[in-house]
FIKOL-288452 format. One record per residue (C-alpha): residue number from 0; residue in three letters; x, y, z. Coordinates in steps of 0.02 Angstrom, whole numbers. Layout:
N
<site n="NUM" res="ALA" X="X" Y="Y" Z="Z"/>
...
END
This chain:
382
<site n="0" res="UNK" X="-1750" Y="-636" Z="-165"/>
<site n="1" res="UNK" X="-1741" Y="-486" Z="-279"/>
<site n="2" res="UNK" X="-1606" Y="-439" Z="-431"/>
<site n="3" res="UNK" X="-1521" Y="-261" Z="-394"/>
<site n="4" res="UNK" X="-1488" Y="-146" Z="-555"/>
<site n="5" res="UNK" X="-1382" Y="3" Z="-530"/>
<site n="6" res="UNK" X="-1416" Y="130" Z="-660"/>
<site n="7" res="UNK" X="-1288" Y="261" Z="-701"/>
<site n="8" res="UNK" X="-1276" Y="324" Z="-526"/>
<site n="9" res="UNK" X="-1166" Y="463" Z="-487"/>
<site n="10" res="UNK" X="-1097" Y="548" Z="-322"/>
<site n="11" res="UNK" X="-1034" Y="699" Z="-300"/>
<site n="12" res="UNK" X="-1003" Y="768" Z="-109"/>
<site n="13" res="UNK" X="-953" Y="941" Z="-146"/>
<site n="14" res="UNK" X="-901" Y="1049" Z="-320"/>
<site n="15" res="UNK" X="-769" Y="972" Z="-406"/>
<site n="16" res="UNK" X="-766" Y="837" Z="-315"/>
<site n="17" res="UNK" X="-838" Y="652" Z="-368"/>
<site n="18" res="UNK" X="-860" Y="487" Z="-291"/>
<site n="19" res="UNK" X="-928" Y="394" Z="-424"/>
<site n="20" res="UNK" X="-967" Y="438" Z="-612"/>
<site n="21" res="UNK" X="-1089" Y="351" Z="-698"/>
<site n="22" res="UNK" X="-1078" Y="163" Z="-626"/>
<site n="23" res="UNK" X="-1200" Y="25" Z="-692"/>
<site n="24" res="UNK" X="-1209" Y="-138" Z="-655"/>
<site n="25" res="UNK" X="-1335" Y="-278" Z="-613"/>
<site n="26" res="UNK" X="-1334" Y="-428" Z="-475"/>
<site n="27" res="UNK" X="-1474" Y="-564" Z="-549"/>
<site n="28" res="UNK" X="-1602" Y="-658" Z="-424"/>
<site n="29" res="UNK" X="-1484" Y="-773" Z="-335"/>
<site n="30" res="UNK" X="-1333" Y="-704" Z="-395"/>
<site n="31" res="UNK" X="-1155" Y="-660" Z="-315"/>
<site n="32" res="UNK" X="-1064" Y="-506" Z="-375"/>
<site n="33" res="UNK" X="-905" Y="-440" Z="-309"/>
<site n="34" res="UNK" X="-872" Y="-255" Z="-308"/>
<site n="35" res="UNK" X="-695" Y="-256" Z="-317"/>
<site n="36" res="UNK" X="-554" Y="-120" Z="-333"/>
<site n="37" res="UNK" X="-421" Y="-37" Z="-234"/>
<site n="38" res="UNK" X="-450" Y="77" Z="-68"/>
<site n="39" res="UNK" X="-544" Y="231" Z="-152"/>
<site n="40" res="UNK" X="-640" Y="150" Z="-300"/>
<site n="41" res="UNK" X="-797" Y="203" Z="-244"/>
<site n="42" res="UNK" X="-863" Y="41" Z="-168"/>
<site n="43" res="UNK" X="-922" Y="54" Z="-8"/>
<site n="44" res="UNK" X="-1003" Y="224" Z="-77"/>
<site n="45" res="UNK" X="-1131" Y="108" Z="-196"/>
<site n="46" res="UNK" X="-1163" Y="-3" Z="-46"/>
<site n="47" res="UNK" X="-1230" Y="146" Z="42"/>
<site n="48" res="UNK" X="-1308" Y="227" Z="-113"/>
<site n="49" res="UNK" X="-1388" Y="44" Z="-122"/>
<site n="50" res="UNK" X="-1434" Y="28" Z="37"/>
<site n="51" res="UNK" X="-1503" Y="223" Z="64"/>
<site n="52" res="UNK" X="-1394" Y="262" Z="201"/>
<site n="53" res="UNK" X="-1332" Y="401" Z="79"/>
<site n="54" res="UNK" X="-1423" Y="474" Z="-83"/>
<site n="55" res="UNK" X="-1351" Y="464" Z="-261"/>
<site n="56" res="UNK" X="-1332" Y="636" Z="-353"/>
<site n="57" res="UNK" X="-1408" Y="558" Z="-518"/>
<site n="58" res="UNK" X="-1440" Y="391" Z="-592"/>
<site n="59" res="UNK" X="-1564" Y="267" Z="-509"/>
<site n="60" res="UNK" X="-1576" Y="121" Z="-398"/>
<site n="61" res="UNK" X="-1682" Y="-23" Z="-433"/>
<site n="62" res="UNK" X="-1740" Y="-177" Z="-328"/>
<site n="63" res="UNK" X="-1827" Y="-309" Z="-398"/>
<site n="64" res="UNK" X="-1874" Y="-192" Z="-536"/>
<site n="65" res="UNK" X="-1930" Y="-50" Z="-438"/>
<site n="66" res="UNK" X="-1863" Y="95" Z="-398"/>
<site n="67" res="UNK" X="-1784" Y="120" Z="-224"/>
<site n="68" res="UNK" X="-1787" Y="319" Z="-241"/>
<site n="69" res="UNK" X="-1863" Y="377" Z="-76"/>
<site n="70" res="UNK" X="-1863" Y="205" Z="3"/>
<site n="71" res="UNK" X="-1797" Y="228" Z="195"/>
<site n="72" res="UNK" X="-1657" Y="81" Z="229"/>
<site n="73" res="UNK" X="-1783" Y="-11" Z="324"/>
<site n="74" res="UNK" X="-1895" Y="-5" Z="169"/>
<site n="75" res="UNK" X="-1780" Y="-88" Z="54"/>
<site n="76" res="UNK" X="-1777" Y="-249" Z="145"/>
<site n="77" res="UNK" X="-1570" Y="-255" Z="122"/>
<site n="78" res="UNK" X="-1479" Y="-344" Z="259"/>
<site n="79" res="UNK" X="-1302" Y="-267" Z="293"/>
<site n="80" res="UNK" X="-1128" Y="-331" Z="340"/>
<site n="81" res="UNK" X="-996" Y="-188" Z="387"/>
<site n="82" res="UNK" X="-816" Y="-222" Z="390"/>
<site n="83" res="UNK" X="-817" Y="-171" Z="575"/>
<site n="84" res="UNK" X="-928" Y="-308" Z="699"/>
<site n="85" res="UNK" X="-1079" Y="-208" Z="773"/>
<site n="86" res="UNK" X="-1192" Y="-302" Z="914"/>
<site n="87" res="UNK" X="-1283" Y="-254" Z="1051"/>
<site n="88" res="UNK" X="-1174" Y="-271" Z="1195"/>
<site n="89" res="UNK" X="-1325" Y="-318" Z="1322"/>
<site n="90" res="UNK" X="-1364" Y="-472" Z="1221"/>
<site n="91" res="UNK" X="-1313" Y="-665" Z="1201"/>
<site n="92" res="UNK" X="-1250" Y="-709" Z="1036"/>
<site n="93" res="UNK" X="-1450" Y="-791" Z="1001"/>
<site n="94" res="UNK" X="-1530" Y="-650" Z="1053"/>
<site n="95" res="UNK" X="-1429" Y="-537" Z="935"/>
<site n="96" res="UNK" X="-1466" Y="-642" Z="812"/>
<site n="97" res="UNK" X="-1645" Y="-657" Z="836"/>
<site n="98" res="UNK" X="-1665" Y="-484" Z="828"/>
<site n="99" res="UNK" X="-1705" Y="-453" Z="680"/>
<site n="100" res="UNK" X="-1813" Y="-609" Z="638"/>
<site n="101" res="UNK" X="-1906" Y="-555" Z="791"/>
<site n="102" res="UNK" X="-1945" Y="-385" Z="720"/>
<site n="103" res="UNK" X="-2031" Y="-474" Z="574"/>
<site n="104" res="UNK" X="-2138" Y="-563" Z="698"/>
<site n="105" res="UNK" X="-2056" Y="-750" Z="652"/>
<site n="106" res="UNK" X="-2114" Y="-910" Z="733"/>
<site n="107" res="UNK" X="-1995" Y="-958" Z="885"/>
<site n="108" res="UNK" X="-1955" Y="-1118" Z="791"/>
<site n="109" res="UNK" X="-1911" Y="-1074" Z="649"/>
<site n="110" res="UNK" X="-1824" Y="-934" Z="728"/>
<site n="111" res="UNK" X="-1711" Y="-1048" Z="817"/>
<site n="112" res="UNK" X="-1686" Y="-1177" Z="665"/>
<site n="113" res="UNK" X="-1631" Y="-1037" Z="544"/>
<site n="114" res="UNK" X="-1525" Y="-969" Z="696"/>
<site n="115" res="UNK" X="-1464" Y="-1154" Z="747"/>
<site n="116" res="UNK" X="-1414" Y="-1199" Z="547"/>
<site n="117" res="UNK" X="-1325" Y="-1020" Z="526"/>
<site n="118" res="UNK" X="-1224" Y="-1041" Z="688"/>
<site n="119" res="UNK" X="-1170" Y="-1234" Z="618"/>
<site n="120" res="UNK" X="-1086" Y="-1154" Z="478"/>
<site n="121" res="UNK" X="-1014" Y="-1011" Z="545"/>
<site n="122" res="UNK" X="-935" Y="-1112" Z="676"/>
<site n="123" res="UNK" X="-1016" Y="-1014" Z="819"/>
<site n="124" res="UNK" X="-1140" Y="-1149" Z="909"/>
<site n="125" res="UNK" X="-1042" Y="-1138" Z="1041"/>
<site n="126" res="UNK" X="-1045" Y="-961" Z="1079"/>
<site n="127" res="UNK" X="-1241" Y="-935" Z="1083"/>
<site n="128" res="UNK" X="-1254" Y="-885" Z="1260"/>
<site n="129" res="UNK" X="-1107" Y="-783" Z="1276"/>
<site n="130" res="UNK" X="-1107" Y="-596" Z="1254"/>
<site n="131" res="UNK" X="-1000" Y="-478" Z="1132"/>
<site n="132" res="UNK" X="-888" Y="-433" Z="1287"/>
<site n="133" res="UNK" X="-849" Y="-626" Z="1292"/>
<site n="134" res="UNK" X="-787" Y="-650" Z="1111"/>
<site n="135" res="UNK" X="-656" Y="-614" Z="1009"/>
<site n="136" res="UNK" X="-653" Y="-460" Z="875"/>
<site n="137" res="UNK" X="-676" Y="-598" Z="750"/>
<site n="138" res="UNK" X="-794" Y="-703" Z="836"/>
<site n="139" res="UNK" X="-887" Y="-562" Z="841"/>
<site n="140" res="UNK" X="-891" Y="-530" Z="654"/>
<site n="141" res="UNK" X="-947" Y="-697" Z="602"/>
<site n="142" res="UNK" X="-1080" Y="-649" Z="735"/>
<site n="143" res="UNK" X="-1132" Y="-505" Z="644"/>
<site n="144" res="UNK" X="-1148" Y="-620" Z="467"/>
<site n="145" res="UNK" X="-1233" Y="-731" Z="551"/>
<site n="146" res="UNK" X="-1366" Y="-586" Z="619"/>
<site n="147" res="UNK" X="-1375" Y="-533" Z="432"/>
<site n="148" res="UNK" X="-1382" Y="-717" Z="325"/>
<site n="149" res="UNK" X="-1535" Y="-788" Z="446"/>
<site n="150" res="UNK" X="-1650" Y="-634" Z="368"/>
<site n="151" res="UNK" X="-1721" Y="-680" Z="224"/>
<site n="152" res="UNK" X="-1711" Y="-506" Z="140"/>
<site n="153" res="UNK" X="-1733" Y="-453" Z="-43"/>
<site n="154" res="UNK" X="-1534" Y="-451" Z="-46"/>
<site n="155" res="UNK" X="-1400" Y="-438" Z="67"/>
<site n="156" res="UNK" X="-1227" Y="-312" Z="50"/>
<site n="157" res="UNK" X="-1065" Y="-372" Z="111"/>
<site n="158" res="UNK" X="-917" Y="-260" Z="149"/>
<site n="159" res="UNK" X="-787" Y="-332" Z="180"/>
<site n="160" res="UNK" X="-862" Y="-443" Z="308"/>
<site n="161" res="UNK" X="-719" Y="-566" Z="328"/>
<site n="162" res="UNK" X="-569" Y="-443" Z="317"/>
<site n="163" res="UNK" X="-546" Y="-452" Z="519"/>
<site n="164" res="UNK" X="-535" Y="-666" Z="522"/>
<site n="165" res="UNK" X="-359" Y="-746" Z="529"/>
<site n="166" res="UNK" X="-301" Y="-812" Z="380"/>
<site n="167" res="UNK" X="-355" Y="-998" Z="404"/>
<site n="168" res="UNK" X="-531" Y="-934" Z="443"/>
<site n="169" res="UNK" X="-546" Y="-829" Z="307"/>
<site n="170" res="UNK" X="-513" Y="-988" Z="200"/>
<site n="171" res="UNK" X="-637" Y="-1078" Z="280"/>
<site n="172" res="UNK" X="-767" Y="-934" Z="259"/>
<site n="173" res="UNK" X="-751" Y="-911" Z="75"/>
<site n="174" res="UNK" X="-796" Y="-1085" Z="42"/>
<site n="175" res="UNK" X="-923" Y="-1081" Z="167"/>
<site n="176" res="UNK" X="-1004" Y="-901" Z="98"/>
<site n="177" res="UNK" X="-1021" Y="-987" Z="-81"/>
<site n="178" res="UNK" X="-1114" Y="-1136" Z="-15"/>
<site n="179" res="UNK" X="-1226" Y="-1052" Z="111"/>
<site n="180" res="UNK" X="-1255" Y="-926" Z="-52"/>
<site n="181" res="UNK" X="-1317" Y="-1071" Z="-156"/>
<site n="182" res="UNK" X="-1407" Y="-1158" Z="-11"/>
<site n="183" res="UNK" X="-1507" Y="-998" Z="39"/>
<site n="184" res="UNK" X="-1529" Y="-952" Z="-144"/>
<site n="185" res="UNK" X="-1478" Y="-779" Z="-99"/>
<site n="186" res="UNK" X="-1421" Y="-627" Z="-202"/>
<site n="187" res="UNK" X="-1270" Y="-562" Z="-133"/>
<site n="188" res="UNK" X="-1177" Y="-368" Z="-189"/>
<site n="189" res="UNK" X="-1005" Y="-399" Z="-90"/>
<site n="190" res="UNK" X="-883" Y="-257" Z="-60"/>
<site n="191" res="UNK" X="-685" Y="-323" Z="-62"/>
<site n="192" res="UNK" X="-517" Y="-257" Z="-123"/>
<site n="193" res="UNK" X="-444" Y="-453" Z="-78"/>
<site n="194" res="UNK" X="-451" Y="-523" Z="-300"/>
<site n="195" res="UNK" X="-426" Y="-704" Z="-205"/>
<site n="196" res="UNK" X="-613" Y="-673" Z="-129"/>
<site n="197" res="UNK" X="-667" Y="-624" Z="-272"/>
<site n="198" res="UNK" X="-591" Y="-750" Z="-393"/>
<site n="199" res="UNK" X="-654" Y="-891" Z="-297"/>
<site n="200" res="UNK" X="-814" Y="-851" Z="-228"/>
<site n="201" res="UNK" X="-899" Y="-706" Z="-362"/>
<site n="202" res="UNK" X="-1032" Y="-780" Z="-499"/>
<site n="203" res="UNK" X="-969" Y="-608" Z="-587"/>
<site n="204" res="UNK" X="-840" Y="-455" Z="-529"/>
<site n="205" res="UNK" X="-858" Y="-260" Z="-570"/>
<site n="206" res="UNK" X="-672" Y="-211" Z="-556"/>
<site n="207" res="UNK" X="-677" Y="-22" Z="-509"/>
<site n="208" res="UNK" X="-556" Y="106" Z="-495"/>
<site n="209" res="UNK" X="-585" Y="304" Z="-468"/>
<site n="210" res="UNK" X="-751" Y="318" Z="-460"/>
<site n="211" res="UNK" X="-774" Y="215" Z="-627"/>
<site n="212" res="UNK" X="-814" Y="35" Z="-666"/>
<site n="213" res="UNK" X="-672" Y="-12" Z="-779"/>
<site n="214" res="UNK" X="-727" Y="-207" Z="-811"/>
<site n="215" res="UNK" X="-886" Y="-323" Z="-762"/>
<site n="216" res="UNK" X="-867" Y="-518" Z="-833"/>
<site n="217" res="UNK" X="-829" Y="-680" Z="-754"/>
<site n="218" res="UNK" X="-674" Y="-715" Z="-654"/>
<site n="219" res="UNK" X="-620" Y="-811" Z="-799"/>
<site n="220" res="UNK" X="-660" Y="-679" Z="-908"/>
<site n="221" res="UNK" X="-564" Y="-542" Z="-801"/>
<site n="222" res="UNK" X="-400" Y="-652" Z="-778"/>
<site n="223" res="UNK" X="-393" Y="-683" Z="-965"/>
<site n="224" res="UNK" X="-459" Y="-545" Z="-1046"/>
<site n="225" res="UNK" X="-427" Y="-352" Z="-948"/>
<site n="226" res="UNK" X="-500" Y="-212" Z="-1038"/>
<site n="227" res="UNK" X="-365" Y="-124" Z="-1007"/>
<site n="228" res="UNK" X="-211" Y="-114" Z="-895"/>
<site n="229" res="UNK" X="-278" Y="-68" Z="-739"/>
<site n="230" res="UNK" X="-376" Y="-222" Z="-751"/>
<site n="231" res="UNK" X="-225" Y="-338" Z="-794"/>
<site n="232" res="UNK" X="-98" Y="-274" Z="-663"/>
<site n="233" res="UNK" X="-248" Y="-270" Z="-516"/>
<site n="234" res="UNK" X="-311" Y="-446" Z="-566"/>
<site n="235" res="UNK" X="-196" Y="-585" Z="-517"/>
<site n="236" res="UNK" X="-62" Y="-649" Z="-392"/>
<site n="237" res="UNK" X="78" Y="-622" Z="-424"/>
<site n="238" res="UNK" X="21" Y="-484" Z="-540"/>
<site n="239" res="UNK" X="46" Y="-475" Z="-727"/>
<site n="240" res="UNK" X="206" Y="-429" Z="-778"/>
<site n="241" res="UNK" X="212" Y="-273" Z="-885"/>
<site n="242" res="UNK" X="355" Y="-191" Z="-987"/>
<site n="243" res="UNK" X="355" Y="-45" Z="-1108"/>
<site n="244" res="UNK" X="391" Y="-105" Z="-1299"/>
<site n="245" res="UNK" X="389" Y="-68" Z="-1458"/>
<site n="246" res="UNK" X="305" Y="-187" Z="-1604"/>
<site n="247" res="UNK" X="447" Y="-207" Z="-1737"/>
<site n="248" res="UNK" X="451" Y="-283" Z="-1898"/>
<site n="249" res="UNK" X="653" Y="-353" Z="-1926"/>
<site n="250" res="UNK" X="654" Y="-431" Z="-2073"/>
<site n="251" res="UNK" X="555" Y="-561" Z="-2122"/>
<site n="252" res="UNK" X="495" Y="-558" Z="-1940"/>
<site n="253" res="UNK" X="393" Y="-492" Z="-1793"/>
<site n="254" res="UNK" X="471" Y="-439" Z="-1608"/>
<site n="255" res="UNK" X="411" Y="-364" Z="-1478"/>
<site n="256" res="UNK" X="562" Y="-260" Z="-1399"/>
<site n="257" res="UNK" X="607" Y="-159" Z="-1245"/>
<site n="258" res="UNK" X="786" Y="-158" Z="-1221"/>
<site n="259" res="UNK" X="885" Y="-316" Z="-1199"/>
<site n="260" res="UNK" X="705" Y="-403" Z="-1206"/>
<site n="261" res="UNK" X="665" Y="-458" Z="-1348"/>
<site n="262" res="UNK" X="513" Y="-589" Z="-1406"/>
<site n="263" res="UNK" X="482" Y="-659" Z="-1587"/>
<site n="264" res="UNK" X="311" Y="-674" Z="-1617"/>
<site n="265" res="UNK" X="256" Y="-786" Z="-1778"/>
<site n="266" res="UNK" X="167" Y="-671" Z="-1903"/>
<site n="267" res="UNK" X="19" Y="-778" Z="-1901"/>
<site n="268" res="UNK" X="-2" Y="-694" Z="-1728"/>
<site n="269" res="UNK" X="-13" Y="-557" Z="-1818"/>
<site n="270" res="UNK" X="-114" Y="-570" Z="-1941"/>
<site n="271" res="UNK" X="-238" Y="-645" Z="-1798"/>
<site n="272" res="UNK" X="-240" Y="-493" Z="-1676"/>
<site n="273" res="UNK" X="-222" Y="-371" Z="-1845"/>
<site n="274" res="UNK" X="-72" Y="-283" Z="-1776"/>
<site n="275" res="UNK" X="19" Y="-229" Z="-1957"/>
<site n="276" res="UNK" X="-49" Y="-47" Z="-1901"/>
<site n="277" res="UNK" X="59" Y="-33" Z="-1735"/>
<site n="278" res="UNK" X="224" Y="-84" Z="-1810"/>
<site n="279" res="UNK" X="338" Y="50" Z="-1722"/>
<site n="280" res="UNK" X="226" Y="111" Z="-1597"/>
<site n="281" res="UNK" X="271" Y="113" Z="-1409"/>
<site n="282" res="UNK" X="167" Y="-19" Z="-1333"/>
<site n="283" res="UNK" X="161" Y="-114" Z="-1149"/>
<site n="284" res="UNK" X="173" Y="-287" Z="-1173"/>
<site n="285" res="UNK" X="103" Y="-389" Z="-1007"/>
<site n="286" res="UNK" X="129" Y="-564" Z="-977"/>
<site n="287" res="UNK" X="75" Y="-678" Z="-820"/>
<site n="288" res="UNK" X="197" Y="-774" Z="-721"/>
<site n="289" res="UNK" X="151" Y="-924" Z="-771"/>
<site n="290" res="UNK" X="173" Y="-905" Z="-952"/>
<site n="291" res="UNK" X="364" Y="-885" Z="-931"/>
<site n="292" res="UNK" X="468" Y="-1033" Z="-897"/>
<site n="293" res="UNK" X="632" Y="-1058" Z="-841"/>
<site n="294" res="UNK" X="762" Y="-1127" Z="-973"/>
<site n="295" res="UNK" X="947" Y="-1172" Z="-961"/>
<site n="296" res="UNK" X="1111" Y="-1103" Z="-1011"/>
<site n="297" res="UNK" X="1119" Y="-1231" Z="-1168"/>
<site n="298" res="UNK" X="942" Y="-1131" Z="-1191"/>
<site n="299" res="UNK" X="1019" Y="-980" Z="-1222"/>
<site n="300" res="UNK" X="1007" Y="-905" Z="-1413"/>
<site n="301" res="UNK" X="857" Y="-1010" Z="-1449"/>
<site n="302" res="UNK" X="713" Y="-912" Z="-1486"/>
<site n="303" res="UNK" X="616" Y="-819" Z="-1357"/>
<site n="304" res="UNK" X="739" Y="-884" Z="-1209"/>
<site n="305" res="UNK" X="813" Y="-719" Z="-1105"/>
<site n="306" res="UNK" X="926" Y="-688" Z="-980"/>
<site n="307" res="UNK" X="907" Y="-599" Z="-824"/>
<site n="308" res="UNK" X="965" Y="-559" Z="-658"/>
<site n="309" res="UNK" X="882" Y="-638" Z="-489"/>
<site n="310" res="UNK" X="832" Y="-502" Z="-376"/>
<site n="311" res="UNK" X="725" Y="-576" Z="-221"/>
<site n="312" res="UNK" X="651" Y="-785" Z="-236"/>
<site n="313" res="UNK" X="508" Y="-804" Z="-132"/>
<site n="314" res="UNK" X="482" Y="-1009" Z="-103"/>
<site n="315" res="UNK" X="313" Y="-1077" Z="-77"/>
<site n="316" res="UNK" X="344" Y="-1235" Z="-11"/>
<site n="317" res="UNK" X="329" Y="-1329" Z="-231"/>
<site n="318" res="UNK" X="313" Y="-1156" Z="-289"/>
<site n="319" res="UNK" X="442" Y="-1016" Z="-327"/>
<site n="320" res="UNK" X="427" Y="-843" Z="-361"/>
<site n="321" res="UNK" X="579" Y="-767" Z="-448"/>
<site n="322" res="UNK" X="591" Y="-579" Z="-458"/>
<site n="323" res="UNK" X="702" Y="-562" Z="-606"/>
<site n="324" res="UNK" X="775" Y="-387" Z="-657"/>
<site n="325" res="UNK" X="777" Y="-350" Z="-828"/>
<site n="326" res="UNK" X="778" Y="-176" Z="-919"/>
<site n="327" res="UNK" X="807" Y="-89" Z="-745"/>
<site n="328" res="UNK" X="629" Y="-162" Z="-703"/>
<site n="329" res="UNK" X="566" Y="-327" Z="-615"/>
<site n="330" res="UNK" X="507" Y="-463" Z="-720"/>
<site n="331" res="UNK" X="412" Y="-604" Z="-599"/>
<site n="332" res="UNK" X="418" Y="-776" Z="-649"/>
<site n="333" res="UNK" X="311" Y="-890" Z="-566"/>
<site n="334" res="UNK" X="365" Y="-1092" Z="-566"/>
<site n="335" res="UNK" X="317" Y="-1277" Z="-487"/>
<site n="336" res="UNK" X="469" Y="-1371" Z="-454"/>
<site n="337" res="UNK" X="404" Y="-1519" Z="-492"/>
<site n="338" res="UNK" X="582" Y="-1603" Z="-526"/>
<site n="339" res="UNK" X="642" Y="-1571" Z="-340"/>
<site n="340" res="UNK" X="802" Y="-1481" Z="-433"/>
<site n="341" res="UNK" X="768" Y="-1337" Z="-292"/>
<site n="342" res="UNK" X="812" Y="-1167" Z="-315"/>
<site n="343" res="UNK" X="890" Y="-1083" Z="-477"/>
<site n="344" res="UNK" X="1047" Y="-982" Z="-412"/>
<site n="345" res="UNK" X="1078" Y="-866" Z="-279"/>
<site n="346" res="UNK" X="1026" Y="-670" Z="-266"/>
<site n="347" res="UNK" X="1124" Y="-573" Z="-406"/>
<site n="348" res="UNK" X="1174" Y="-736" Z="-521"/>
<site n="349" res="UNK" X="1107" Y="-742" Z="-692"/>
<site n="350" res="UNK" X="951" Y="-832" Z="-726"/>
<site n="351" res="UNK" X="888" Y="-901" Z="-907"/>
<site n="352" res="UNK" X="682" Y="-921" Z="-948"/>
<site n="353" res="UNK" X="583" Y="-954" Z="-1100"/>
<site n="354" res="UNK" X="439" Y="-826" Z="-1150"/>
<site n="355" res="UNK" X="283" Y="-886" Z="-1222"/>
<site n="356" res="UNK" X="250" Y="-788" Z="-1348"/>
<site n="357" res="UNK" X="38" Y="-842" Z="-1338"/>
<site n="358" res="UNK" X="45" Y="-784" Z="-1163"/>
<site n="359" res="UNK" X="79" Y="-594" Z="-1222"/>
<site n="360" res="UNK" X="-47" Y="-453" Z="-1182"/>
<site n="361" res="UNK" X="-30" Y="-281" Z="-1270"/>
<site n="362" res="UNK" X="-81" Y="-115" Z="-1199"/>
<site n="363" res="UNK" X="-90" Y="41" Z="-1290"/>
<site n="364" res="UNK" X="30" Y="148" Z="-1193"/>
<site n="365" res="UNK" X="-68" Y="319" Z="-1216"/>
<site n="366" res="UNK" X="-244" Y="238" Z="-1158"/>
<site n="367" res="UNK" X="-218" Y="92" Z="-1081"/>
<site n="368" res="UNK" X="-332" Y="3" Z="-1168"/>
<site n="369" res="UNK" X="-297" Y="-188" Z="-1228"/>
<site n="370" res="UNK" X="-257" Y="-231" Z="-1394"/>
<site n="371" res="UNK" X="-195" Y="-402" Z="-1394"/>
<site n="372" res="UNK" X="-236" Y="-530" Z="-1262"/>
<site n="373" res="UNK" X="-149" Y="-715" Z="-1235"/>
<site n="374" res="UNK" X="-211" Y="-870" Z="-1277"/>
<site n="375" res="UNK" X="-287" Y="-977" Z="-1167"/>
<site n="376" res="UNK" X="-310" Y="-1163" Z="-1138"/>
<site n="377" res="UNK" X="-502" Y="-1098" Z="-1148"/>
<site n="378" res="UNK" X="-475" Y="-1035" Z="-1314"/>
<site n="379" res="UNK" X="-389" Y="-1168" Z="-1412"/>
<site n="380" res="UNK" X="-535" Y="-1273" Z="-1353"/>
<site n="381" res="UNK" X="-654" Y="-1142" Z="-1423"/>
END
């Protein structure tokens, strides 16, 4: 297996008009890396760059430390998942997946073990001696995975490949990806705009947007700590919640205001995230569902408990979802009903919750760019 490193590549397709500006990023030996972002980030653009189906206006490839720059496809040694299922319609399901190990001239029985183990996990044994005509449009796509994962290539570029699978399957395929990434020891670039792939399969994620990589890190390090807004409203489900504010000293104390919301912040806070400068400034305070609680009506005038309006509940069999308007804009509050109490009120009646104020998140409203982010479980143990 071979490490990838993307070098400031840029594409442009015509004057004016760019695909991708400047995006670096590695994938290690043996490593999975998600390329994740919205439709339009420029992702399936680096596959291709990677892969040389399409040549990068500057910046340079690498694989396994050496430079891919007139390397045909076939050269590279990548294999290649598409979003879209492609097989050759005259074969079984074996013999399209033996093509390729049969191009590099390997050993019928290993051939058929590598074919036989792949098929196990992919839950396609069954299907070997049907053809594409035969199968479903996702049976078909775990076909092609299957044609790519039993190559032993230097790496192998995923886009998308599960998109097409029914919900339960798709389930079943990210665990299944992770392990047969680990078992084959393989170094994996894979394309989504689904954050749930990401967050539970990726070693690492490069969040793009535009073109541009905005953040690369962890998918601990993404959840907890965006770079900037883009970062903390794409990353997470439900979403961060986000709400323009102001940083005000009252007193003898610290809120963070925007209309009828209002959170008191103690000033060790702070002193901790250096803040004295923005006091007055327009900022956009985020916070995560889960950092808000709900509270009752004897809650109300104790510090940090507000009062809203329910606009839409969305139940999740122990979980709720409670869009809350507040401030003309929807505040979501995410909660476990653990005490079997049920469901807080009807659409339109008043609702009461508690703000953390450690969970809070401040973006500077002219750039975007994060200035304060929430404590963490992971920090306090830090």
């Amino acid at each position: 297996m071979s490490e990838l490193r993307i070098e400031r590549i840029s594409k442009v397709f015509s004057p004016g008009i760019s695909t991708l500006s400047d995006v670096s990023f590695e994938v290690g030996d043996r490593e999975f890396v998600f390329l994740l972002g919205p439709s339009g980030a420029g992702k399936t653009t680096t596959l291709r760059l990677i892969a040389g189906l399409d040549q990068p206006s500057s910046g340079q490839i690498l694989i396994g430390g050496a430079s891919a720059a007139g390397l045909t496809p076939r050269e590279r040694d990548l294999a290649m998942v598409y979003d879209k299922h492609s097989m050759y319609p005259h074969l079984t399901v074996f013999e399209n997946m033996a093509y390729p190990l049969r191009l590099r001239g390997v050993a019928d029985e290993v051939m058929r073990k590598k074919i036989g183990d792949t098929a196990d996990i992919l839950g396609i044994s069954a299907l070997l001696d049907r053809r594409p005509r035969e199968l479903s449009g996702g049976q078909q796509q775990r076909v092609a995975i299957g044609r790519a994962l039993v190559r032993d290539a230097n790496a192998y570029l995923m886009d998308e490949p599960i998109s097409a699978l029914d919900a339960k399957l798709r389930a079943h395929m990210r665990v299944e990806f992770k392990r047969l990434q680990r078992e084959l020891s393989a170094t994996i670039l894979y394309v989504s705009h689904d954050q749930l792939e990401a967050m539970t399969m990726g070693d690492r994620i490069v969040v793009m947007d535009k073109g541009v990589v905005q953040q690369i890190g962890t998918p601990r390090e993404i959840f907890d700590r965006p770079v900037n807004l883009f970062v903390a409203t794409f990353v997470g489900e439900p979403s961060m919640n986000t709400l323009p504010c102001q940083l005000l000293q009252d007193g003898g104390r610290w809120v963070v205001q925007g209309g009828q919301f209002r959170v008191e912040v103690p000033e060790a806070w702070i002193n901790r995230h250096k803040l004295a400068g923005h006091a007055g400034k327009p900022v956009v305070m985020g916070i995560r569902p889960h950092r808000i609680t709900l509270a009752d009506s004897v809650d109300v005038g104790q510090l940090n408990v507000e009062t809203g309006r329910i606009y839409a509940v969305e139940t999740l069999g122990s979980e709720t979802i409670y869009d809350v308007e507040i401030n003309d804009q929807i505040l979501r509050i995410w909660t476990r009903d653990a005490s079997g109490q049920g469901l807080r009120g009807q659409i339109g009646a008043p609702i009461h919750f508690r703000v953390d104020p450690n969970g809070l998140h401040l973006f500077d409203c002219e750039t975007g760019r994060a200035l304060v982010h929430a404590t963490t479980d992971f920090d306090k143990a830090a």
